[in-house]
N, C-alpha and C positions, 0 to 999 in steps of 0.2 A: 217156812214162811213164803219160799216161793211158791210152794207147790198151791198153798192155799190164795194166792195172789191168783195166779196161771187161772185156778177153779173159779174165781169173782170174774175175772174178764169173761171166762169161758159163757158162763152162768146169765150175763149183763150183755154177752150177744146174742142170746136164744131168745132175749126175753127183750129186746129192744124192738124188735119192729110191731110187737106184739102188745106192748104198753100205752095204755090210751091217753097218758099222760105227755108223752112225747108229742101229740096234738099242739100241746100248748107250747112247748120251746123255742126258745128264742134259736135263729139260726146261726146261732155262735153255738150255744148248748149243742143242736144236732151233728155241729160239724166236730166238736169234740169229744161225745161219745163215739162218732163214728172212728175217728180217731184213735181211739183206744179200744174201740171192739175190732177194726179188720184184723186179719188174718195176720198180716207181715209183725204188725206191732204186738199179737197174741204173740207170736213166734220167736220174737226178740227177749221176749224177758224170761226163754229160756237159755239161762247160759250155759247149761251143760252141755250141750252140743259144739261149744268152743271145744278145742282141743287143750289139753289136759297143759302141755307147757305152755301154754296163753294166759291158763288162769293162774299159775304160776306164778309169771310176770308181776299179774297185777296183783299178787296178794289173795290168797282166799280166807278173806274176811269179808265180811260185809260189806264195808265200804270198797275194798277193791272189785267185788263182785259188783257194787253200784256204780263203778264207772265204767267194767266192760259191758252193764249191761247198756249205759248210755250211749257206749257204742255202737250197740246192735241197735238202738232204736234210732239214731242219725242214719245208719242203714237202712232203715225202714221209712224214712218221709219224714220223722217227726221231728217239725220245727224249732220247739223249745224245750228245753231239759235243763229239768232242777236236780242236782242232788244234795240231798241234805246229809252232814257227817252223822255219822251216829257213834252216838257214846257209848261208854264201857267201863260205867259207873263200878260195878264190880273188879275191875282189875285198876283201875285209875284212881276210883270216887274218894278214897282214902290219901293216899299217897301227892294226889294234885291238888284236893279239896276243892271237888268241885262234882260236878254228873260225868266227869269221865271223859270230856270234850275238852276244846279248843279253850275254857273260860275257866284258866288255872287259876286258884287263888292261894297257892302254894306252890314252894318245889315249881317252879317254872322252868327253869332252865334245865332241869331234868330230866320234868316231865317231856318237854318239847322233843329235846335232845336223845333220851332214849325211847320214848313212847308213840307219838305222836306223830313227829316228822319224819320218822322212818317209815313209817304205812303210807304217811302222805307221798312222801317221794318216790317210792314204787308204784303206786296206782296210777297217779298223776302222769309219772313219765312214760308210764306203759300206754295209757292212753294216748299222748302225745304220738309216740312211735307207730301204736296202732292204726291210728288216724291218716298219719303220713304215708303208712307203708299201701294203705289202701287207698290215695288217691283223696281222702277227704278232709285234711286238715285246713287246707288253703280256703275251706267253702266252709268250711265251722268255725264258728268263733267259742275260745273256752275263755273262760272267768272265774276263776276264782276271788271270791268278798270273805270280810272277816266281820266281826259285831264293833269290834273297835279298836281302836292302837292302846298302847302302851306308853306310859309316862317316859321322858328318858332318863330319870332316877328313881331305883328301886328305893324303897321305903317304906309303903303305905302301911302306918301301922296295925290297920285290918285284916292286914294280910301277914302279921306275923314281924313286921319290919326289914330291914335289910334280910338278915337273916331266915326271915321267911319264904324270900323271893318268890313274893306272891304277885294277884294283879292288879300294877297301881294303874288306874282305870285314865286312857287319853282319850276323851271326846271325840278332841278338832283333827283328827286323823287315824286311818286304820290302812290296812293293808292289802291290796290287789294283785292278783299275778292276769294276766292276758298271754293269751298261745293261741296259734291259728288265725283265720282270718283275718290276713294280709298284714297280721301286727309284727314289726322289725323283729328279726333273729339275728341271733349271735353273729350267722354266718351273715346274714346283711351288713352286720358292723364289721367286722374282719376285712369283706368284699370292698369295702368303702372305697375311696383313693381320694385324695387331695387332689386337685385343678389347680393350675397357676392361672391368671388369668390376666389379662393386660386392663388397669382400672380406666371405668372414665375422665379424662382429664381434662379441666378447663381453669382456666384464670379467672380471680376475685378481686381486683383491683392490683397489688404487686403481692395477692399469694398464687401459688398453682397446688390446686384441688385437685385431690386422687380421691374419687368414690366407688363405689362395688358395680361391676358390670353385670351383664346378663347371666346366668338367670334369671339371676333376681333383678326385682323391677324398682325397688328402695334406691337405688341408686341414680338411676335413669330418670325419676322423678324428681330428685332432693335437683339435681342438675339443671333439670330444663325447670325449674322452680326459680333457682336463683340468675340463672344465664337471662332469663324472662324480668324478673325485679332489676336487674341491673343495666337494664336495655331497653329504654334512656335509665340512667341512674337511681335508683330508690334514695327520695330525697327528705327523708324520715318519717317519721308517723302523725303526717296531718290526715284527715279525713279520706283527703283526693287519693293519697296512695296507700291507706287501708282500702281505699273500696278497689284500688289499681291490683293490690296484693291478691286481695278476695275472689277476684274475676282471674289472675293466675292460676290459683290452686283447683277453682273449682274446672277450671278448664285441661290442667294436667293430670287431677285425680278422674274427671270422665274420661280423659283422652287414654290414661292406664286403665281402667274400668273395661273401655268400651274396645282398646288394643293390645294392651299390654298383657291381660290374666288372658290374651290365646296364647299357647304354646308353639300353635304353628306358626302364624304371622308376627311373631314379637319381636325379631333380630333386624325385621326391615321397619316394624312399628315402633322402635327405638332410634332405627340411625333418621327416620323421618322427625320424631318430637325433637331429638336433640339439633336438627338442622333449623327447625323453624326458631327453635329457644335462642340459637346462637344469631339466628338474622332476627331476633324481637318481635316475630311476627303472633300476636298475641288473637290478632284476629283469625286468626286459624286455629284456632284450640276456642273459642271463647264462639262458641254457639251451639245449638242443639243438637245431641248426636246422635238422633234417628230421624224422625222426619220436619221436614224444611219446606215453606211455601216462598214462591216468585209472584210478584203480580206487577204486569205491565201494560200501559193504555200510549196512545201516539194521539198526536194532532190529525189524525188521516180518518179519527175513530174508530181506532181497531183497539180489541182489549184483550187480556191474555192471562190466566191464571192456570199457575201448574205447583202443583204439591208431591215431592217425591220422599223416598226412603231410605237412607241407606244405614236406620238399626239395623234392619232384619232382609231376611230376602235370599235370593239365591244367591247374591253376591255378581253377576252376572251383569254386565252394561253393554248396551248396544251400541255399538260405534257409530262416533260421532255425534251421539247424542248427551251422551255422560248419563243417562237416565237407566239405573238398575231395571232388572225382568225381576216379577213376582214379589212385590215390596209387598205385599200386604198381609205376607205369609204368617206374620207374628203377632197380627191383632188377633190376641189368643181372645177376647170378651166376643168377638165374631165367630169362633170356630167352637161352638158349643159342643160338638162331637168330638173335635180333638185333630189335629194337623193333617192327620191322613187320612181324615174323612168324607174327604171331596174325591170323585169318581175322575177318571183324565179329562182334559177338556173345560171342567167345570170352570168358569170363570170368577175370581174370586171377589169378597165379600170385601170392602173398607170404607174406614170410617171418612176419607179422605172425601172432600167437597171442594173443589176451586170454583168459582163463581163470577160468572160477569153478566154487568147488570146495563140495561140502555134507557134512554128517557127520548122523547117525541123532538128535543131539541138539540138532539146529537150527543149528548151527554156520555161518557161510557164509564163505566170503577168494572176492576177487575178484582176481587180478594178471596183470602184463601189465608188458612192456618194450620200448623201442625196440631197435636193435642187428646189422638188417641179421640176417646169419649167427650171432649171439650171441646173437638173444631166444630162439631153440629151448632154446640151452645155460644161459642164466640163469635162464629162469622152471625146468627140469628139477632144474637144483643150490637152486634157493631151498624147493622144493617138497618134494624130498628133504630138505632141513634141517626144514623145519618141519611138514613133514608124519609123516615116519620118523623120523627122529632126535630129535623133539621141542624143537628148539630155538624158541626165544620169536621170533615175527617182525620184531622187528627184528637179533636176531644171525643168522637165517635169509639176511637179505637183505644186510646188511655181510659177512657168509663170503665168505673168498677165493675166487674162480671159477677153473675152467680152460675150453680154449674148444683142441678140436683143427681144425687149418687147414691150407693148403699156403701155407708162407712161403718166397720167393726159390726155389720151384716144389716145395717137398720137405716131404712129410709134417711136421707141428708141432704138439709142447701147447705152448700161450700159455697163461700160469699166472700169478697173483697172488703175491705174499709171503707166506709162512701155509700152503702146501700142499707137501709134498716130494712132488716130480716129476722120474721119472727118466726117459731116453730109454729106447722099447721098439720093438727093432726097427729097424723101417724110421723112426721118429716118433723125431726131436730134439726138445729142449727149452726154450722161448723164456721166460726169467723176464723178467717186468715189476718193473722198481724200485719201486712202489707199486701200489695199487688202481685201477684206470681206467676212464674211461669207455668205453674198447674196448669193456670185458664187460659193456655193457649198463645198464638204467637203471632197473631192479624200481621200481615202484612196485606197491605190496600195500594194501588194505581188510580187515579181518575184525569179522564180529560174533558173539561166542558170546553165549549165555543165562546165562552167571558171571560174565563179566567185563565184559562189554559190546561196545563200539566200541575196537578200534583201528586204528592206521594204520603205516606202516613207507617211507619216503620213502629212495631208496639215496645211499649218499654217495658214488658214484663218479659220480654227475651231479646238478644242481642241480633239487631237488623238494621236497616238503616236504608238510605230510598237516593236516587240518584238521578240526573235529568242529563239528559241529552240529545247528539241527533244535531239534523242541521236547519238551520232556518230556510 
């Protein structure tokens, strides 16, 4: 049967470039015949060129020949590889009631025991050995799947009853083995060692709290979680301190999100959550953890808008300024090529806009927002409110937004509460339950010559606007 295999491949290379059908294929089709017709893979599914005590090893049978031959074809390039058991209907089909395979409906524990998992256990672990001894177990992954589990009381009267110990058929579960490819070994569990570790501890009123330190970060948070509710006191579940709660978690789950899953920086991005948790400082975790806008105007008429980053970037700040190098490295919707597509030099692409605007009577507004793909759409609608339409800036900057997009690949307005929005065209309609910080984060300065200094801080993210200076 090999021989006449080796003759198909052989047959199905001479005649492939030659075939005017091949015109038409798909370039998955070309790459898979090619696959199977070069040379290496021709030469693999000869196994008799293994040496005589290898085949041994594995069994010369069928199936054992089917797994050294999978070996030689992992040696060769090829990426995936099925082997299917084959049955032996003639020495089994009686005795197991069944084709001779794994789907005993008789005699199971027999069949298994003397038949079956003796072949499987030699091929199997010969593979495994083979694999390792050559350097290539750690980059293959093996799998073994079954058709299904086993009930776990024999019975099934179709299968003869107890006494039949046939197969009573289990659906909701079947059996896996995994080898190679970085899946835990024995010798991984042996190697293990237990850590003592010194627990986080902190006081709950008159108890003291012992929770799981670092590595793991389930600790570090349950911690600066509750040091944070209890600082001022959590003073039960009226509304004010459900939404006090909600601005904790969502602030300690970004702050482990955005510090904690690094591995490098996590032992001093712990002793920092838990120092702010214990001074209550909540406004320090409770804002946006990549990009941030300032906007500033003086009574002198000078105005000032600056929007920095520090999701993404080289990590890099220039002294004295607190302002990261290369913040825009991560507006992946800008780098259509892909990160390392820009030549040295090139200067980079972001969506980032701060904006200061003057009027003929000294007037100045400064604004600027974070929001990726949003800040073009927010600062445009805040500017038309309070610019054209004359609304006061801070109902300028609260005004519902809409923000057109491609959601689940298909043209979309994203709209706020507050705006009728109808589908037009080819563009559905995406309504937000409330105001969000999707649509960006206005922060606005103005100063006229009547009114003075104001400020305008958006409530769809956590900001807030401050006046000073001297008379």
């Amino acid at each position: 049967e090999r021989r006449e295999l080796l003759d198909a491949v052989d047959d199905a290379r001479r005649n492939f470039d030659s075939h005017a059908a091949i015109d038409t294929w798909s370039t998955l089709q070309k790459r898979a015949i090619s696959l199977l017709a070069s040379s290496g893979t021709a030469a693999a599914f000869d196994v008799t060129s293994e040496p005589a005590k290898l085949r041994k090893r594995y069994g010369e049978n069928v199936n054992g020949m089917s797994l050294l031959l999978a070996r030689r074809l992992v040696e060769a390039g090829v990426p995936f590889i099925t082997v299917f058991w084959k049955e032996d209907r003639p020495r089994l089909g009686k005795k197991c009631k069944s084709a001779g395979g794994w789907d005993t409906h008789g005699n199971n524990f027999s069949c298994l025991k003397d038949n079956l998992l003796p072949v499987f256990d030699r091929a199997f672990s010969a593979l495994i050995e083979d694999l390792s001894g050559r350097g290539l177990l750690d980059q293959t992954l093996l799998l073994v799947t079954s058709e299904m589990g086993r009930k776990p009381k024999i019975g099934d009267p179709r299968s003869g009853g107890t006494s039949g110990a046939g197969r009573d058929h289990w659906t909701h579960c079947l059996t896996d083995i995994l080898a190679g490819g970085g899946i835990l070994t024995a010798e991984d569990l042996s190697a293990y060692q237990a850590v003592t570790r010194e627990p986080i501890r902190f006081n709950v009123d008159d108890w003291e709290i012992a929770t799981n330190p670092l590595p793991a970060v389930g600790g570090v948070a349950a911690a600066a979680m509750l040091l944070l509710a209890l600082n001022p006191p959590f003073a039960g579940w009226t509304s004010e301190e459900i939404d006090r709660l909600a601005r904790i978690q969502r602030g300690v789950l970004g702050f482990r999100s955005d510090r904690l899953d690094d591995y490098e920086g996590r032992s001093a991005a712990a002793d920092e959550i838990l120092a702010l948790a214990h001074a209550g400082d909540l406004t320090a975790l409770d804002r946006s953890p990549s990009t941030v806008h300032t906007s500033a105007t003086d009574s002198d008429g000078a105005g000032c808008a600056v929007t920095v980053s520090a999701g993404y970037g080289s990590g890099a700040v220039v002294p004295g300024t607190g302002m990261y190098l290369n913040n825009s490295l991560g507006e992946v919707e800008l780098l259509v090529d892909g990160f390392h597509s820009l030549t040295p030099g090139t200067r980079l692409v972001s969506n980032m806009a701060p904006t200061v605007g003057r009027r003929a009577d000294g007037s100045v507004i400064a604004i600027g927002t974070p929001g990726a793909s949003r800040i073009t759409t927010a600062i445009s609608q805040v500017l038309i409110n309070f610019l054209h339409l004359g609304m006061s800036l801070s109902d300028a900057v609260a005004h519902p937004r809409m923000h057109v997009e491609a959601f689940d690949g298909k043209p979309t307005i994203a709209y706020e509460p507050g705006l009728d929005v109808r589908p037009i065209g080819d563009m559905s309609a995406r309504r937000f339950p409330d105001i969000s910080m999707y649509f960006g984060g206005v922060q606005a300065a103005l100063w006229d010559p009547v009114g003075g200094l104001y400020g305008a801080a958006d409530p769809r993210r956590s900001g807030g606007t401050a006046r000073g200076g001297v008379d």
